[in-house]
C-alpha positions in Angstrom: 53.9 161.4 50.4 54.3 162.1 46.6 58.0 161.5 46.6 60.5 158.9 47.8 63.6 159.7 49.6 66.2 157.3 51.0 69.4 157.7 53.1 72.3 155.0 53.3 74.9 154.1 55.9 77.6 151.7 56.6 77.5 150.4 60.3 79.2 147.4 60.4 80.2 144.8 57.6 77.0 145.9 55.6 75.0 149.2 54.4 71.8 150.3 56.0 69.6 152.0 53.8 66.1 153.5 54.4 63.4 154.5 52.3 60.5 156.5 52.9 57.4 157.4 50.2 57.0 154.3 48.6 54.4 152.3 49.8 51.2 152.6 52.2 49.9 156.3 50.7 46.7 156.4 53.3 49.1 155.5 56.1 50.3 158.1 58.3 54.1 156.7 57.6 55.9 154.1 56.4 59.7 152.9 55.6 61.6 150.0 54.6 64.7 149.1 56.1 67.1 146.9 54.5 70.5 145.6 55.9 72.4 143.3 53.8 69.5 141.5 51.8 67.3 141.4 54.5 64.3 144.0 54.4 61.7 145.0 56.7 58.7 147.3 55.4 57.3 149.3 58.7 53.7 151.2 58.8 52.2 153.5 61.2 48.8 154.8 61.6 46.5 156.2 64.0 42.7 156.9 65.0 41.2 158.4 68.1 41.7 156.4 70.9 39.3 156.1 74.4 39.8 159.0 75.8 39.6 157.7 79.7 42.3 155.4 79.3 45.2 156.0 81.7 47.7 154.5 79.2 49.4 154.8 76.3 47.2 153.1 73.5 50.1 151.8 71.2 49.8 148.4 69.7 52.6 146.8 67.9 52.9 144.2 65.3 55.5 142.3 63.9 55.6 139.8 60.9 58.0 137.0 59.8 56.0 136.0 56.2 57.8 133.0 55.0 57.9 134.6 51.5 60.1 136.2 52.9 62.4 133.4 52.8 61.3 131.8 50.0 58.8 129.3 51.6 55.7 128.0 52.3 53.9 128.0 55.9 53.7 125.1 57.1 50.5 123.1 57.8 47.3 121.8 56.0 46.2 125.9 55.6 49.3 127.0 54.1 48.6 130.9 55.5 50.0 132.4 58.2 48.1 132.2 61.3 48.5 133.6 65.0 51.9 134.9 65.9 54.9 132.7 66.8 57.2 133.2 70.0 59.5 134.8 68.2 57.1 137.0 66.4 56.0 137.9 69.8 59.2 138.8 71.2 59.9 141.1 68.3 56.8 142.6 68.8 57.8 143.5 72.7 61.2 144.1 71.5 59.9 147.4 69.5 57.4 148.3 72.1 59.6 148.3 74.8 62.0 150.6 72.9 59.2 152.7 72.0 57.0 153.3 74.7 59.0 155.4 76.7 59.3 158.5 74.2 55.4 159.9 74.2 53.8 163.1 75.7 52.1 162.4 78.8 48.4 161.9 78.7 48.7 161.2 74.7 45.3 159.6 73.9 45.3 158.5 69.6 45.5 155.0 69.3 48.0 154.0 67.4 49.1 150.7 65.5 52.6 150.4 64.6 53.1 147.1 62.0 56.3 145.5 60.8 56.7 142.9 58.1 59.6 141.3 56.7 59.9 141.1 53.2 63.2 139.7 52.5 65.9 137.4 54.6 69.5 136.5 54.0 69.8 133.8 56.4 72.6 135.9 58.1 70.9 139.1 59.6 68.6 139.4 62.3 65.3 141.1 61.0 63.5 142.3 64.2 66.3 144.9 64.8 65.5 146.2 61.9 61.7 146.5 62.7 62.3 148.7 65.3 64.3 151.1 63.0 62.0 151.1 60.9 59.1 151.7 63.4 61.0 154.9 65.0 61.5 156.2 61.3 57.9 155.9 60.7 57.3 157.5 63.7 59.4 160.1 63.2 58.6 161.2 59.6 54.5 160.8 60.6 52.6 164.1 62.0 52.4 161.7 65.5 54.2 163.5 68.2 56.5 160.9 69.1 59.8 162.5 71.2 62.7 160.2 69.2 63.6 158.6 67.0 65.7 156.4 68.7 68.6 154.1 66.8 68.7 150.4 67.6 71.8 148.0 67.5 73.0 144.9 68.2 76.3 143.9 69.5 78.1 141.0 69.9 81.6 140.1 70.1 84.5 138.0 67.5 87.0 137.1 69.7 88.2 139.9 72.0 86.5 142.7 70.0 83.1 143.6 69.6 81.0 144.0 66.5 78.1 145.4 65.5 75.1 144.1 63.7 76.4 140.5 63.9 75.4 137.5 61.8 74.2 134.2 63.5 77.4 132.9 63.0 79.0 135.5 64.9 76.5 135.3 68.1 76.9 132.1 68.3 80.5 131.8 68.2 81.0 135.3 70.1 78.5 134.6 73.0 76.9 137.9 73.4 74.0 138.9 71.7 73.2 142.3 73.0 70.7 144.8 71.8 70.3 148.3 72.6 68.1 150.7 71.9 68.7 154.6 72.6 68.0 158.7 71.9 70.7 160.6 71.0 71.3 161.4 75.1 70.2 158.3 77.0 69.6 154.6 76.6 66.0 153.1 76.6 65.9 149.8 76.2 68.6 146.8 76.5 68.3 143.4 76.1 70.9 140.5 75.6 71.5 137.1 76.3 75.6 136.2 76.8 77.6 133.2 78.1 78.7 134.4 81.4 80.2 137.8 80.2 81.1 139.9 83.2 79.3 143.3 84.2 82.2 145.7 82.8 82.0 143.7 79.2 78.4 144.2 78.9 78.8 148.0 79.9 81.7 148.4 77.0 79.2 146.6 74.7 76.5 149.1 75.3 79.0 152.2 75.2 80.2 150.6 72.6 76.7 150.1 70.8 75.6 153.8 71.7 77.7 155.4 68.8 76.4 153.7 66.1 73.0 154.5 67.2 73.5 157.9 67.3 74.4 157.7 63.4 71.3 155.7 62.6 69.7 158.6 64.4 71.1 160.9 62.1 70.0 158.8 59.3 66.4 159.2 60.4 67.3 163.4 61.1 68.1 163.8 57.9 64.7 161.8 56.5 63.0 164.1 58.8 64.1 167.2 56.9 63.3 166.0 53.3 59.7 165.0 54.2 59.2 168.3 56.3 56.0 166.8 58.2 54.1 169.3 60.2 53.8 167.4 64.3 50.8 167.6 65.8 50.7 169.9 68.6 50.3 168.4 72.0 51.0 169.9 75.4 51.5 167.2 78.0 48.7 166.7 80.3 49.2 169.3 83.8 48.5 167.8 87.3 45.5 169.4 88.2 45.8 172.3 90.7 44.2 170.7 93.6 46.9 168.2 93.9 49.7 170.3 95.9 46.8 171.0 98.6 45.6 167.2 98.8 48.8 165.6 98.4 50.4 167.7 101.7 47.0 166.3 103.2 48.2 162.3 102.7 51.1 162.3 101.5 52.1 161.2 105.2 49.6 158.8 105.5 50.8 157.1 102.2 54.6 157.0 103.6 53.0 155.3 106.7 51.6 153.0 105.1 54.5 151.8 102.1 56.4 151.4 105.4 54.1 148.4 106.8 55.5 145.0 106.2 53.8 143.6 102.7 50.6 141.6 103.6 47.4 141.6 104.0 47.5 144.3 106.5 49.6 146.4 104.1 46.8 146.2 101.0 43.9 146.6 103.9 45.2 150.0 105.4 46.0 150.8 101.5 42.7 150.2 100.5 41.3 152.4 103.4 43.4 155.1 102.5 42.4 155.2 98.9 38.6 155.4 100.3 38.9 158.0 102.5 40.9 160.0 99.8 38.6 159.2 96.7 35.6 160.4 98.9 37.8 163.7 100.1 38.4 164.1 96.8 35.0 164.1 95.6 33.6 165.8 98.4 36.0 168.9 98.6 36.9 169.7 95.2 34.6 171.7 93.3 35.8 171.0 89.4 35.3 167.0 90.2 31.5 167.3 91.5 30.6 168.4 87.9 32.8 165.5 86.5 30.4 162.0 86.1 30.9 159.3 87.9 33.8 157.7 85.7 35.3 161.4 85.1 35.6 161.2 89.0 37.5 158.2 89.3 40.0 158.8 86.5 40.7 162.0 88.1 41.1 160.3 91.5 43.1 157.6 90.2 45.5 159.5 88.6 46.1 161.5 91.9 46.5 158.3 94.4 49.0 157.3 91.5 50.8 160.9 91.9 50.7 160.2 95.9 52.2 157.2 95.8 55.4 158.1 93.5 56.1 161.3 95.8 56.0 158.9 99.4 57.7 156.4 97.3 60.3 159.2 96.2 60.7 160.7 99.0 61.1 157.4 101.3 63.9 156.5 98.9 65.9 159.2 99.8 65.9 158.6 103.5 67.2 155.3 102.3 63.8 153.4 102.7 60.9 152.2 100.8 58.3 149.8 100.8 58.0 147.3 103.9 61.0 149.1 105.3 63.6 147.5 103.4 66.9 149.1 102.7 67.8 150.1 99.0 69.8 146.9 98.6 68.1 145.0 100.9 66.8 141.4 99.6 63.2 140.1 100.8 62.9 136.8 102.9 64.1 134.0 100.7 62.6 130.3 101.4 63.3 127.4 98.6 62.5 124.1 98.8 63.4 120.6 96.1 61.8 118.0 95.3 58.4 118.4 96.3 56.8 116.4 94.1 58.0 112.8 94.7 56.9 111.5 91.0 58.1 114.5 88.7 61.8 114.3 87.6 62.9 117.6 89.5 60.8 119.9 91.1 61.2 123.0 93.1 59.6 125.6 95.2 61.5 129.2 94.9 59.6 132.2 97.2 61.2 135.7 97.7 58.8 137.9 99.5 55.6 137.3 98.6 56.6 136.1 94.7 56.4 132.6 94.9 57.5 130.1 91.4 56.9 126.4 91.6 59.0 125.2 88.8 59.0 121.6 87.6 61.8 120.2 85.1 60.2 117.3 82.6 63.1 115.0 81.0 62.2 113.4 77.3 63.8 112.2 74.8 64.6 113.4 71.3 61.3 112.8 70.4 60.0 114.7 72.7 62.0 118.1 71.2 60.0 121.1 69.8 60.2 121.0 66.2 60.6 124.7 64.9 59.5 125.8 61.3 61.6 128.9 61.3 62.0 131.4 59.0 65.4 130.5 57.8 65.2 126.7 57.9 63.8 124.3 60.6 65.9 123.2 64.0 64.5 120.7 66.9 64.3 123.1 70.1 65.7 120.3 73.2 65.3 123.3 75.9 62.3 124.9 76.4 60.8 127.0 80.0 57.2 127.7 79.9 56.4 130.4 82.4 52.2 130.7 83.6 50.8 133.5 84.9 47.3 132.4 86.3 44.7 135.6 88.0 44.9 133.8 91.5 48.6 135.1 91.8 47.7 138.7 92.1 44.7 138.0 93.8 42.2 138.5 90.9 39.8 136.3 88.6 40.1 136.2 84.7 40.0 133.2 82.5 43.2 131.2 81.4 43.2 131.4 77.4 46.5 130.3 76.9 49.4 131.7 77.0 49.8 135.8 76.5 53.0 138.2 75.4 53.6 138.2 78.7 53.6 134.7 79.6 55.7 133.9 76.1 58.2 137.3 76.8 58.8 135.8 80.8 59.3 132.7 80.1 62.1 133.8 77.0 64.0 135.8 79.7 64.3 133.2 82.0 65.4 130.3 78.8 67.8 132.4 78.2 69.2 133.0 81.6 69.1 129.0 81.7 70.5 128.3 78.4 74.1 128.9 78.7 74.9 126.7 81.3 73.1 123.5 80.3 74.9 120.4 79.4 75.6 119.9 75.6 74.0 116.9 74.1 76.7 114.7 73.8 76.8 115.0 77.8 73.1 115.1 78.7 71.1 113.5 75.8 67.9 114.6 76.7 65.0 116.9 76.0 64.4 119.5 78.8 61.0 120.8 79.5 60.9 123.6 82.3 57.6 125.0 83.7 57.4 127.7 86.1 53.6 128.0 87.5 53.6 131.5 89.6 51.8 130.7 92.7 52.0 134.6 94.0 53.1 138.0 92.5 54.3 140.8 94.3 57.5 141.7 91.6 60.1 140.0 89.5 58.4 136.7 89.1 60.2 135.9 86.1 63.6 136.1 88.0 61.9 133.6 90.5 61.7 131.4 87.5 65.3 131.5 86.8 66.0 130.6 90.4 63.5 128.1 90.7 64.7 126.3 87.1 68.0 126.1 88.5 67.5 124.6 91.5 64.4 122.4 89.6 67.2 121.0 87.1 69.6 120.4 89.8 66.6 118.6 91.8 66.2 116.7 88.2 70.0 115.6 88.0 71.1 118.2 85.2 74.4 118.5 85.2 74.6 122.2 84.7 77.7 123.8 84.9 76.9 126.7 87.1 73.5 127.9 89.4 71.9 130.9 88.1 70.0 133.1 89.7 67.8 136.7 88.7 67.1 139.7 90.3 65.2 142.6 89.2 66.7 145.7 89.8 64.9 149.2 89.6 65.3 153.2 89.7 64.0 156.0 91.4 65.0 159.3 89.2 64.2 162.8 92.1 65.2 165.7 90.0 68.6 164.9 89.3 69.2 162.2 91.5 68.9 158.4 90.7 68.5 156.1 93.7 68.8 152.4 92.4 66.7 149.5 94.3 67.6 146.1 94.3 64.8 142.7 94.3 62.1 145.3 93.4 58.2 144.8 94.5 54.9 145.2 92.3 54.5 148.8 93.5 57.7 149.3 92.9 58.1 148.6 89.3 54.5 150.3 89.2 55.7 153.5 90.4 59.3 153.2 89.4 61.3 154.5 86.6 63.0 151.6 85.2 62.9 147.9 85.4 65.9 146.1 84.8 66.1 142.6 85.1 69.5 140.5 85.4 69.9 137.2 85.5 73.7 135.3 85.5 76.5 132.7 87.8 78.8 133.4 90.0 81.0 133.7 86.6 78.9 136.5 84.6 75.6 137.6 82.5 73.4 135.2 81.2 70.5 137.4 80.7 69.2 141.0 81.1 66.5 143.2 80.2 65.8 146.6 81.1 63.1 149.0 80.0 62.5 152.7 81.5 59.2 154.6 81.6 61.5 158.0 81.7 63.3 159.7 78.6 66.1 157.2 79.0 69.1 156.8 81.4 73.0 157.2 81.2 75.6 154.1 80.6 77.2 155.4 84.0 73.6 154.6 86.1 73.2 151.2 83.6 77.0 150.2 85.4 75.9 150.8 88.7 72.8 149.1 88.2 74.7 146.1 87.0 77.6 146.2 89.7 74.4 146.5 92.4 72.5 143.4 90.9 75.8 141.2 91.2 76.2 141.7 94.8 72.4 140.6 95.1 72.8 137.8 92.8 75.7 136.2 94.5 73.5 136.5 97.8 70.9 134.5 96.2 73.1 132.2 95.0 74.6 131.5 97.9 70.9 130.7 99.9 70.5 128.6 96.8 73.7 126.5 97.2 72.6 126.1 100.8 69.3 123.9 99.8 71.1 121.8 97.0 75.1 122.4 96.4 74.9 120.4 93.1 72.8 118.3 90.6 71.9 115.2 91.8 74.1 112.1 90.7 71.3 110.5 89.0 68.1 111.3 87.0 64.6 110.3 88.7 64.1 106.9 88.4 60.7 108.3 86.9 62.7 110.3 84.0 63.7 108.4 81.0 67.0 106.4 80.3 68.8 107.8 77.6 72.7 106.7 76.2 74.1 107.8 72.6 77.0 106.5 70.6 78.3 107.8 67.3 78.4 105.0 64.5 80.4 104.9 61.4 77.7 106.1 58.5 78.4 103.9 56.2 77.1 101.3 59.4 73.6 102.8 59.4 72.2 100.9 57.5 73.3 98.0 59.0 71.6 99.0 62.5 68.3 99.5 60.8 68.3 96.5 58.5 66.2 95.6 55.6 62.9 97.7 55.6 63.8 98.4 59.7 63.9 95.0 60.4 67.0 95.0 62.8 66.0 97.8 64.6 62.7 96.8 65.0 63.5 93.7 66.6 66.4 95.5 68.9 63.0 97.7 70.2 61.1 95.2 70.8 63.7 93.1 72.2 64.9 95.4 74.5 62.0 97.7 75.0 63.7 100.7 74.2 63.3 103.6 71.7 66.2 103.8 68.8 66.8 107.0 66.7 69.6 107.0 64.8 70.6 110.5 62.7 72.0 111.3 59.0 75.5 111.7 60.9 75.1 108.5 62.7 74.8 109.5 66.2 72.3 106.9 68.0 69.7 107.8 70.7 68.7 104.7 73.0 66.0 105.8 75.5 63.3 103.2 77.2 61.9 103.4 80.6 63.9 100.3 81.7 68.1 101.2 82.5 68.9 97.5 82.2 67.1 97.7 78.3 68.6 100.7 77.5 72.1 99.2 77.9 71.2 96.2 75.9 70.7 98.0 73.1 73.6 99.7 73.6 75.5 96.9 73.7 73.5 95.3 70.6 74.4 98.0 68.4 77.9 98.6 69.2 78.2 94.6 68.3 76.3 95.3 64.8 78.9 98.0 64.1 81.8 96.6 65.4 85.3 96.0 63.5 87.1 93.2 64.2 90.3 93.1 65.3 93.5 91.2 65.6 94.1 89.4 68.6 91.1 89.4 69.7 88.7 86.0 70.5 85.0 85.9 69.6 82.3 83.9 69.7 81.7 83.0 66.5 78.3 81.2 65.4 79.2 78.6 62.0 77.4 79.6 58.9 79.0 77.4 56.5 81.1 74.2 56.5 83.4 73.3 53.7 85.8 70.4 52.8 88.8 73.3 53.8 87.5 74.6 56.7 84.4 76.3 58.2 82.8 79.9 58.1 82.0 81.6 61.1 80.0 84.3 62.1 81.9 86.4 64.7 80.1 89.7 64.4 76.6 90.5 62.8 77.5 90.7 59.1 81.3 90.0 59.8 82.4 86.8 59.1 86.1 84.6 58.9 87.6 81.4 57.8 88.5 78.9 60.7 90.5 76.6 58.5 90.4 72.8 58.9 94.1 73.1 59.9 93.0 75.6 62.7 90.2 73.7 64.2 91.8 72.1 66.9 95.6 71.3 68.2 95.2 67.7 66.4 94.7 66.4 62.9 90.9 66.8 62.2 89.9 64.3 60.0 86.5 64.8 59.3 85.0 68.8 60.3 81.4 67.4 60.5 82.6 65.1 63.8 83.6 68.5 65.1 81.1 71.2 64.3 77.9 71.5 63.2 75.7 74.3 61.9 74.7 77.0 64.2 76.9 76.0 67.0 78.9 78.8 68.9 82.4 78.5 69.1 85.2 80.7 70.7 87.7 81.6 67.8 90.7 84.7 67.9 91.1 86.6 65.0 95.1 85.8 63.8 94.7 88.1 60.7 93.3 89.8 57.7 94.5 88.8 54.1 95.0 91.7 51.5 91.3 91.3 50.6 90.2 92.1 53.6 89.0 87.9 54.7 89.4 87.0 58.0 91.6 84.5 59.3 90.5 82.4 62.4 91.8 79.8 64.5 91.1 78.2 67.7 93.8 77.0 68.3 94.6 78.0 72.4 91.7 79.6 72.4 89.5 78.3 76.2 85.9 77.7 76.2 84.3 80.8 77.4 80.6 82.0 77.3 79.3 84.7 75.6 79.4 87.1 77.9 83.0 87.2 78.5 83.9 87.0 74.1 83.9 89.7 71.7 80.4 88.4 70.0 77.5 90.4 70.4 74.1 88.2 70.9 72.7 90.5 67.7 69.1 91.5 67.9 68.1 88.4 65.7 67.9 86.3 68.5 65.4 88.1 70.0 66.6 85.8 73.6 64.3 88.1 75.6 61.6 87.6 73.9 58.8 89.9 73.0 58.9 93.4 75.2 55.5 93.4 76.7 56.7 97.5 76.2 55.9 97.4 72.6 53.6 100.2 72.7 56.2 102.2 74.1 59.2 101.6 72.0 57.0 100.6 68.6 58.6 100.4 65.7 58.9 104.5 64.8 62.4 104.5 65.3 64.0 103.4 62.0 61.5 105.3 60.2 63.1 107.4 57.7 66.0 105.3 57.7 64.5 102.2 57.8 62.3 103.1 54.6 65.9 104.4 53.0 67.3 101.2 53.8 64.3 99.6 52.1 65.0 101.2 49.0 
């Protein structure tokens, strides 16, 4: 491109702008995209691809470069290195959107890359990427059939917005994105805090006009460029098919209707034998073919005969294993199955089966996140494995794929909204959901099994979730929607739309088509549909475990907080840690204490844990009139004697106060060190203590006001050392130091 044109917008609060011709010359396209000051630079290009692949060779990257932000990557290195999650999601966000708008049988290769150049701290970049992706697309001689417009929408109060800030999302509680032609949607995604079906609906409708105007945006780019598509007729069933497929197309129906098992995949496998080799044998144009020639072509037609008997099952009201289109396969769950883990849970629907275990840590234990705007600790995170011996096959585990990472960010999300804040549940929560089997919508398994896993690990959640993946079968004009969808299913299916939420609303949802797109009316059905099979999961849920247990595993950690006055910190830590060092070891707990001085106690022992509790809050304390302490003497003087009555706090008994009597001499009464029960009669304008003890009954110390204080150390040394060591005051205690 030899010259640069550009076309602006207001959607939202902000403009959109995008320019074309300015960078990447030996590309086939490129654009940048720039809402508010945030700006993502997309490139495509393309080579010849393998030409006996059966699937659209499109690869899609997407860049977060901490330049971006003005930063350095963290590490020894200082580079970027592999992805991150949310690299990763990004990356599936744009395929997703993308994929469905190609000719059939379209065999270039062809790399679609994102970066982002520039971040304001307020917009979300990947939204962007995928604008800027479909312009590239769209102004490159590639035969793509959009563009497609992208938005997200998310709510301020009552109203909805578009394009939101952080700010927004997280106060609104909707963050929805939806991707869309100028006719249909494609792709929606969102995560929400129990926002009911007909909100999420408006959202999208509401989301679909501004995409048509970005749309427009990328129209008019199209005209000024004037690129030349590349011709590219989609690929014709072969002529053979209408005689084969009235040969077996009964068979196939015969056999979808066979309960899924291993007598289902045996008399599949027969059938595809004694097609392939009628195949082969009978049609002329396939005996010249080679041997791999042969089994594309064959391959392609089982696929063909297995969408018609799927289609035409589904509009007798059938479809695989019998089921009805609503129907919901067997469900079995089972808790606590593994006696030692904190919670633990078994969650099988048909043959999809999700063990899911729920790990509780402490702050320590949370994920610390360099992200592109500024660094967070991450105390919720659901790992979701995908290992070959679920599907019956045998490929090497190398870590965690876009799959596994995309999954398991579907089913966090689903989870997040009802967890306990921190203030109520001060601990770190580590979900893992290991897929024992897959036969469809494994990841919804994994909501339903982290539910019932949390409750089995005494999470006080506020509500069960529960998933189900819903699908779509489009026959000419019809659209026949399925609910709890199998493997072949979502295989032969048009759409895939996965919903996850309470009793109350939407948590999570994700839907991607393999068709053109779909109408708002069919995404409303589809919601309504996937409530009434939600609420029937949930209710087999409720059936195994009604609520979280009472208690945390006696295996999980003990964790308590307090908030302390700031200007007390540094009394808790002490000179150079000191204090809080001996509290650790003294108690055998862990002590983390934050800039805004809320305290973390955690230690394996309940009884320690309290200790320290109990230590601190006497360390911090104020004293107050009225009240008796025990008070340990410091200091004895002609007038009267200083006590100690809290750590750091102290007050004058006067001689006059020491008893009811005349006290001649204070040395025949007290001596140093010794404990004595004193009430606190007032405070002088200074701010000095006044004590007497006068009235006051011998009590011990665990019935006064005094805190034992860490110095002490009555326990003696924790034998837990290694445990609670000394890390604690760290950063504070080296502040303190100075």
């Amino acid at each position: 491109m030899d010259t640069v044109h550009r076309v602006e917008r207001k959607i939202g609060s902000e403009l959109l702008k995008i320019e074309i011709g300015k960078y990447a010359y030996r590309a086939a396209s490129s654009c940048t995209v720039q809402y508010g000051d945030t700006i993502v630079f997309s490139v495509v290009s393309a080579s010849e691809g393998r030409g006996d692949a059966d699937f659209l060779q499109m690869y899609v990257d997407y860049r977060e470069n901490t330049f971006a932000a003005g930063k350095f990557p963290g590490g020894f290195i200082k580079r970027e290195g592999r992805p991150s999650t949310k690299e990763i999601l990004g990356m599936r966000l744009a395929d997703r959107a993308l994929r469905p708008l190609w000719p059939k049988g379209y065999d270039k290769e062809i790399a679609i890359t994102s970066h982002v150049w520039s971040v304001d701290g307020a917009h979300e970049p990947s939204w962007l990427s995928v604008i800027g992706a479909s312009t590239a697309l769209s102004t490159s001689f590639l035969p793509f059939l959009g563009p497609i417009g992208v938005v997200c929408v998310g709510l301020e109060g009552e109203n909805f917005v578009v394009m939101p800030t952080y700010e927004q999302i997280e106060e609104g509680g909707l963050e929805l994105v939806v991707a869309g032609t100028e006719e249909h949607i494609v792709m929606v995604e969102a995560g929400a805090r129990e926002v009911e079906e007909e909100r999420v609906a408006e959202a999208i409708a509401f989301g679909f006009g501004y995409i048509k105007e970005i749309i427009q945006m990328q129209r008019e780019l199209q005209k000024l460029v004037g690129v030349e598509k590349e011709p590219w007729e989609e690929e014709e069933d072969p002529s053979w098919y209408g005689e084969l497929e009235e040969k077996y197309l009964e068979p196939m129906r015969k056999v979808f209707l066979l309960p899924s098992g291993p007598e289902y995949q045996l008399a599949l496998d027969e059938l595809k034998e004694v097609i392939f080799r009628d195949c082969v044998s009978s049609v002329e144009d396939m005996e010249e073919e080679d041997e791999e020639e042969q089994e594309r072509l064959v391959k392609g037609f089982i696929h063909h005969l297995e969408k018609r008997a799927l289609h035409t099952l589904v509009r007798e009201g059938k479809r695989l294993g019998g089921r009805g289109l609503e129907e919901i396969r067997p469900l079995q769950m089972e808790v606590g199955v593994l006696s030692r883990i904190h919670g633990s849970a078994v969650f099988t629907r048909g043959e999809t089966q999700a063990l899911v275990t729920t790990t509780l840590g402490t702050e320590m234990d949370a994920q610390k996140v360099d992200g592109l705007v500024e660094e967070y600790m991450k105390s919720f995170m659901l790992h979701y494995n995908f290992p070959s011996f679920s599907v019956g096959e045998t490929w090497p585990y190398r870590g965690a794929g876009r799959r596994e990472i995309g999954h398991g960010a579907l089913a966090e999300r689903a989870l997040l909204p009802v967890l306990p804040s921190k203030e109520v549940f001060p601990y770190t929560i580590r979900v893992v959901s290991d897929i024992l089997s897959s036969n469809g919508s494994s990841s919804m398994a994994s909501v339903c099994g982290g539910t019932l896993s949390l409750m089995d690990a005494g999470v006080p959640i506020k509500r069960p979730v529960a998933g189900i993946a819903m699908g779509l079968i489009k026959d000419g004009e019809d659209y026949f929607i399925l609910s709890d969808i199998m493997g072949e299913e979502d295989h032969h299916g048009d759409m895939d739309f996965k919903v996850a939420g309470t009793q109350q609303g939407i948590t999570a949802l994700q839907m991607d088509v393999k068709i053109k797109g779909i109408s708002e009316e069919v995404i409303l059905r589809a919601l309504h549909q996937a409530k009434r099979g939600r609420l029937q999961i949930l209710q087999a849920m409720l059936k195994v475990l009604e609520r979280p247990r009472a208690k945390v595993s006696p295996y999980a950690p003990k964790v308590m907080r307090l908030c302390i006055p700031a200007d007390k910190i540094g009394a808790v830590i002490g000179a150079g840690g000191k204090v809080v060092r001996a509290l650790q070891d003294s108690t055998g707990s862990k002590i983390e204490i934050d800039d805004s001085g809320v305290v973390t106690i955690s230690g394996p022992d309940e009884e320690g844990v309290k200790r320290a509790l109990k230590e601190i809050k006497g360390l911090v304390e104020e004293a107050e009139v009225g009240k008796v302490y025990e008070g340990k003497v410091v200091s004895i003087k002609d007038f009267g004697v200083f006590l100690e009555i809290l750590p750091g706090t102290e007050g004058l008994l006067h001689v006059s106060e020491i008893a009811e009597g005349y006290v001649k001499n204070i040395n025949e009464v007290v001596k140093m060190g010794d404990i004595i029960p004193v009430k606190v009669v007032g405070m002088d304008a200074a701010g000095k203590i006044k004590l007497s003890r006068r009235g006051v009954e011998e009590r011990s110390g665990e019935e006064s006001g005094r805190s034992s204080g860490p110095r002490s150390n009555r326990g003696g040394r924790s034998n837990k050392k290694g445990r609670a060591g000394g890390k604690g005051s760290s950063r504070k205690a080296k502040r303190a130091k100075k």
